[in-house]
Backbone bond lengths (Angstrom), bond angles and torsions (degrees), N, CA, C in turn:
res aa  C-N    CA-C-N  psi(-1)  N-CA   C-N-CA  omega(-1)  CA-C   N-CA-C  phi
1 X - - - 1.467 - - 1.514 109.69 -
2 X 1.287 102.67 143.88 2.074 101.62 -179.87 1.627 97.75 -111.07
3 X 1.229 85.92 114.53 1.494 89.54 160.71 1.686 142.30 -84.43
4 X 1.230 108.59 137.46 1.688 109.47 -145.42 1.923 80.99 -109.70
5 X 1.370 129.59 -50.59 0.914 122.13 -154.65 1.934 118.23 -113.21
6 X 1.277 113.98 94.81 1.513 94.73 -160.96 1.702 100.80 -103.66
7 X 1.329 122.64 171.87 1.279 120.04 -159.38 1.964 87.24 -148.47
8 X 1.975 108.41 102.31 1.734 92.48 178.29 1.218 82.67 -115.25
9 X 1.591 96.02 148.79 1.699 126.67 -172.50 1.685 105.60 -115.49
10 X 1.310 99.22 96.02 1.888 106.71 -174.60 1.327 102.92 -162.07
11 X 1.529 104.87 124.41 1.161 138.53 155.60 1.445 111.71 -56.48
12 X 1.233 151.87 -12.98 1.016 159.18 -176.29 1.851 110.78 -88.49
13 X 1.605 127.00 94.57 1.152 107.60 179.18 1.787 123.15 -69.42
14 X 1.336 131.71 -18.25 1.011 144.16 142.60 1.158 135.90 -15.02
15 X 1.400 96.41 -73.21 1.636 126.39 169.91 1.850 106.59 -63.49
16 X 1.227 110.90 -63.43 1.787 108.58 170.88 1.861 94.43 -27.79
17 X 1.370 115.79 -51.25 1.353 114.88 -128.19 1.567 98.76 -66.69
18 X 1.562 101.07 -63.37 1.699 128.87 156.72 1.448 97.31 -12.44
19 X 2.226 121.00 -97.40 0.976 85.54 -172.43 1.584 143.38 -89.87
20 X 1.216 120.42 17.04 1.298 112.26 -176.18 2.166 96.20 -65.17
21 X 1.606 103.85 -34.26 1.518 90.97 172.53 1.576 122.54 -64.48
22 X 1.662 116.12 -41.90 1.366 99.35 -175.95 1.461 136.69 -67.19
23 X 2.034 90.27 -1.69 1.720 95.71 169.49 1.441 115.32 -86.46
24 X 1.443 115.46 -1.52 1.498 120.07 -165.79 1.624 113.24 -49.40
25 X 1.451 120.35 -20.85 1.470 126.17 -159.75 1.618 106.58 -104.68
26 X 1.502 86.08 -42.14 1.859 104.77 176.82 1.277 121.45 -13.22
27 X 1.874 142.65 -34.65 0.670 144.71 -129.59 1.812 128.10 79.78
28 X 1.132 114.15 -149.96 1.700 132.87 -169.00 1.395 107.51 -81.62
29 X 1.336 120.04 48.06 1.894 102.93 -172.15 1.531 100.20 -137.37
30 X 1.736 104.14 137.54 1.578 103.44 -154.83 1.625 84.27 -101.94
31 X 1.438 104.58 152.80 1.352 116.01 -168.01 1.771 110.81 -122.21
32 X 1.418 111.44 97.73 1.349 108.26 175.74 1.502 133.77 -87.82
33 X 1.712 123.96 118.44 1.381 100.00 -167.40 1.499 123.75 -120.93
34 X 1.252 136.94 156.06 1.378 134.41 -135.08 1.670 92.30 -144.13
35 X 0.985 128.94 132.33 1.720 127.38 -168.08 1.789 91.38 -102.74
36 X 1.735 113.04 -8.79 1.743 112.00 -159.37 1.277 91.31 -124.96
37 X 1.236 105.44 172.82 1.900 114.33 -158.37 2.095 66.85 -100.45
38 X 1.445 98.65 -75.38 1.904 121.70 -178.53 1.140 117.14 -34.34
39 X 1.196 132.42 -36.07 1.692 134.98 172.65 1.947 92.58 -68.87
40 X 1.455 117.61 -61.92 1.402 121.27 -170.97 1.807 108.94 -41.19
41 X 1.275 85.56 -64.15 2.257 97.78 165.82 0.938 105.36 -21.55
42 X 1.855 113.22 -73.90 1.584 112.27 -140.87 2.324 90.52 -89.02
43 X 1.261 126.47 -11.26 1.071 130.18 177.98 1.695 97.56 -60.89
44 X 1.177 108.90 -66.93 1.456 142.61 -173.47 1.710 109.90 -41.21
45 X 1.278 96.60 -38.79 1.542 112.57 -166.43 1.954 91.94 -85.34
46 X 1.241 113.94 -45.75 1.289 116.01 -175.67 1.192 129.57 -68.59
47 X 1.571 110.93 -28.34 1.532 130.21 -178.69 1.551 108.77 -138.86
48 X 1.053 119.54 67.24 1.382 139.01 -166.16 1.530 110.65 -57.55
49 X 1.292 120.64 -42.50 1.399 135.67 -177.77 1.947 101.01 -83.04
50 X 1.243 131.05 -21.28 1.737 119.50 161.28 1.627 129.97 -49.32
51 X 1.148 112.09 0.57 1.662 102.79 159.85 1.399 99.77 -159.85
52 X 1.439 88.53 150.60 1.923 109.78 -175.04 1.305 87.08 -100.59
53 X 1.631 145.80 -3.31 1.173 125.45 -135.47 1.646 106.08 167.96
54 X 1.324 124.07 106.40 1.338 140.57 -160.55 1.625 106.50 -122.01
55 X 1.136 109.14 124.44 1.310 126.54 -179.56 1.705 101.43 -106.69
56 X 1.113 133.25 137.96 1.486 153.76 -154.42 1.426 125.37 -137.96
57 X 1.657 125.44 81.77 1.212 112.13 149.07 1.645 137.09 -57.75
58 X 1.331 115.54 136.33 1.812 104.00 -178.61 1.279 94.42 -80.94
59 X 1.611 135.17 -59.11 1.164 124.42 -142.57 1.661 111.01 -83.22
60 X 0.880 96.22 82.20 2.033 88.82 174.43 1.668 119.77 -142.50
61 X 1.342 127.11 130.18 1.246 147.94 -165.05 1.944 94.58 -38.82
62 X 1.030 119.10 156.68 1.321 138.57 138.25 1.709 97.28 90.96
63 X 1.065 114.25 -72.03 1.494 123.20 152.38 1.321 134.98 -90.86
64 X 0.982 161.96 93.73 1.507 149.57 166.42 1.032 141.69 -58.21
65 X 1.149 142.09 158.85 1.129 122.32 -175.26 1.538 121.16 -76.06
66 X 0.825 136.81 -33.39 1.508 136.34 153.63 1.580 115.81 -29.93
67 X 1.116 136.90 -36.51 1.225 170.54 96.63 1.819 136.57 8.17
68 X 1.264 90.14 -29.12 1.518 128.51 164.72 1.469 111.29 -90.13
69 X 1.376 107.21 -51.44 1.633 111.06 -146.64 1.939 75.23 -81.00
70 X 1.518 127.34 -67.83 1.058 116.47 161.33 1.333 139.06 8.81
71 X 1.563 103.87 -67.04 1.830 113.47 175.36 1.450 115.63 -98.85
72 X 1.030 123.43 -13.77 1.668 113.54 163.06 1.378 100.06 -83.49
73 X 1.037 166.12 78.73 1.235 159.09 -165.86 1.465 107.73 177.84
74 X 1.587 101.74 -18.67 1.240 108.52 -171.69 1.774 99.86 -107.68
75 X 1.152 114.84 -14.60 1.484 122.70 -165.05 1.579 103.41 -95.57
76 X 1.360 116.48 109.42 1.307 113.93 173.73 1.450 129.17 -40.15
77 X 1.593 110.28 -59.77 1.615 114.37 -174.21 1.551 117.00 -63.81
78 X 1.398 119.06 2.36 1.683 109.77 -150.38 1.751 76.85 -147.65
79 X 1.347 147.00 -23.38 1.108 132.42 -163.34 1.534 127.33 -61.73
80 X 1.717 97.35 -19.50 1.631 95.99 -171.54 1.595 104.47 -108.36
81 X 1.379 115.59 14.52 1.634 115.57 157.94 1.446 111.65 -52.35
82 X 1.504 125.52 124.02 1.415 128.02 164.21 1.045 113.43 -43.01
83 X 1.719 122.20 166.36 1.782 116.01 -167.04 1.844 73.79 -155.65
84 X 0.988 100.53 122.22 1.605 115.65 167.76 2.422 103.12 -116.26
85 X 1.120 64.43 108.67 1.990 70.35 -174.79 1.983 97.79 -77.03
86 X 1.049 106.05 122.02 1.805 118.30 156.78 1.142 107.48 -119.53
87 X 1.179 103.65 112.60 2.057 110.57 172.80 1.805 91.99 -155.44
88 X 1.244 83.84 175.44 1.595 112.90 -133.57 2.156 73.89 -89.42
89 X 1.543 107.95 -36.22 1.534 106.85 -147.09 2.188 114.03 -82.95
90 X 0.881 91.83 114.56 1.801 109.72 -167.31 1.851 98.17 -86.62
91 X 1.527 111.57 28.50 0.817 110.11 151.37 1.804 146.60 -79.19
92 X 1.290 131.29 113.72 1.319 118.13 -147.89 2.201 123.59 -74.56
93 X 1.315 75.20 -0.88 1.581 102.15 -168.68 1.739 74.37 -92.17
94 X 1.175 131.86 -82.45 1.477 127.21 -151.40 1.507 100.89 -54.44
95 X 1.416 132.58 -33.29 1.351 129.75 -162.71 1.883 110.07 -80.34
96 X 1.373 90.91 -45.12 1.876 90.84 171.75 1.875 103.04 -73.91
97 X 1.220 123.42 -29.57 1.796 116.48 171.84 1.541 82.72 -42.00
98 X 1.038 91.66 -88.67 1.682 101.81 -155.79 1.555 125.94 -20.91
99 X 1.125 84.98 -49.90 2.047 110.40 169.41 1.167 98.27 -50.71
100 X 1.573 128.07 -63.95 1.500 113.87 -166.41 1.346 115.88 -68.68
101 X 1.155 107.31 -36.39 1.683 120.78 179.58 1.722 117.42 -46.74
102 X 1.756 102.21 -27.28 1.693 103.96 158.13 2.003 79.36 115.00
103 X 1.277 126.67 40.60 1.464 121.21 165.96 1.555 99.23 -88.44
104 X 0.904 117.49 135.06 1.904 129.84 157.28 1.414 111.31 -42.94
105 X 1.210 91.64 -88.68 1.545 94.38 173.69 1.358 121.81 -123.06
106 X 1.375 117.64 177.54 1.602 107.07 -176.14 1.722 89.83 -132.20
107 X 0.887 102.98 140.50 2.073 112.37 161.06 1.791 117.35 -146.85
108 X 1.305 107.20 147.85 1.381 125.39 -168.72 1.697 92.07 -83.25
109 X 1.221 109.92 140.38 1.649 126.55 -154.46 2.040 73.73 -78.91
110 X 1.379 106.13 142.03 1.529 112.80 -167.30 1.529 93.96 -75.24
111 X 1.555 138.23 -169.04 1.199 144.99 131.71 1.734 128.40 -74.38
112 X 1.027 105.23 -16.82 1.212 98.84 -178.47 1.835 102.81 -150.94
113 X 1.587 95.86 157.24 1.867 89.02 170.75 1.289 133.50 -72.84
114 X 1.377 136.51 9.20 1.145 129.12 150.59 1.269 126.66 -79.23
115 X 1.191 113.41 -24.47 1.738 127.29 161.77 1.289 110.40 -63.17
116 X 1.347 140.82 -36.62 1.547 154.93 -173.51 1.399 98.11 -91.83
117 X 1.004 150.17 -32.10 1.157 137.77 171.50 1.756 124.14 -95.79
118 X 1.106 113.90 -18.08 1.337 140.68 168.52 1.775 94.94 -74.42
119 X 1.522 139.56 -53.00 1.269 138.34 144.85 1.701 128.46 -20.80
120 X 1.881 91.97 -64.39 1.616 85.40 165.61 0.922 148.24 -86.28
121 X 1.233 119.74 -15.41 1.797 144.27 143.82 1.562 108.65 -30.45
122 X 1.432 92.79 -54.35 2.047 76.45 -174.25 1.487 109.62 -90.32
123 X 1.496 123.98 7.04 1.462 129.59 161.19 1.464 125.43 -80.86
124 X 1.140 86.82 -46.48 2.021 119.47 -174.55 1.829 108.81 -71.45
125 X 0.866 105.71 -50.18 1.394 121.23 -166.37 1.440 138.34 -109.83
């Protein structure tokens, strides 16, 4: 499947920054970004059809991502959107949560942007 519509959920303005660039080459795919797990939900819940394709920070204030994967899961119209988790945490307990929680895949946020884009290339494309 090509994904046209991706949706990354990060509190990190940095990190937004990184990848909204390493998709710059990707081709035709509009990239929506959400700094809140809870704004993304209630976005998600409203416009159900805006991402083919959800990108996932765990670590973020108020909601988390653990927390996310949780309540979309519970929401019929939006539940079977893929959830690709990027977080920073190389913890092995947080990486199988996530897994059970119904994430696709999980990856350790790269160090640098050729590693992050070399990531979405073989996702994206």
């Amino acid at each position: 499947m090509q994904y046209k519509r991706i949706l990354l959920i990060d509190d990190d303005e940095d990190d937004q920054e990184l990848f909204q660039l390493a998709l710059g080459n990707l081709g035709n795919i509009q990239c929506t970004v959400m700094a809140s797990a809870k704004e993304a939900l209630v976005h998600l819940k409203a416009y159900p059809k805006s991402a083919d394709l959800i990108f996932l920070d765990l670590n973020m204030p108020i909601m988390t991502g653990q927390q996310f994967l949780e309540e979309i899961k519970q929401q019929q119209e939006i539940n079977e959107i893929p959830i690709i988790v990027l977080s920073t945490s190389l913890d092995p307990a947080s990486i199988s949560q996530a897994e059970s929680l119904g994430a696709m895949q999980f990856f350790t946020k790269p160090g640098n942007f050729h590693e992050l884009k070399k990531i979405l290339q073989n996702i994206l494309v």
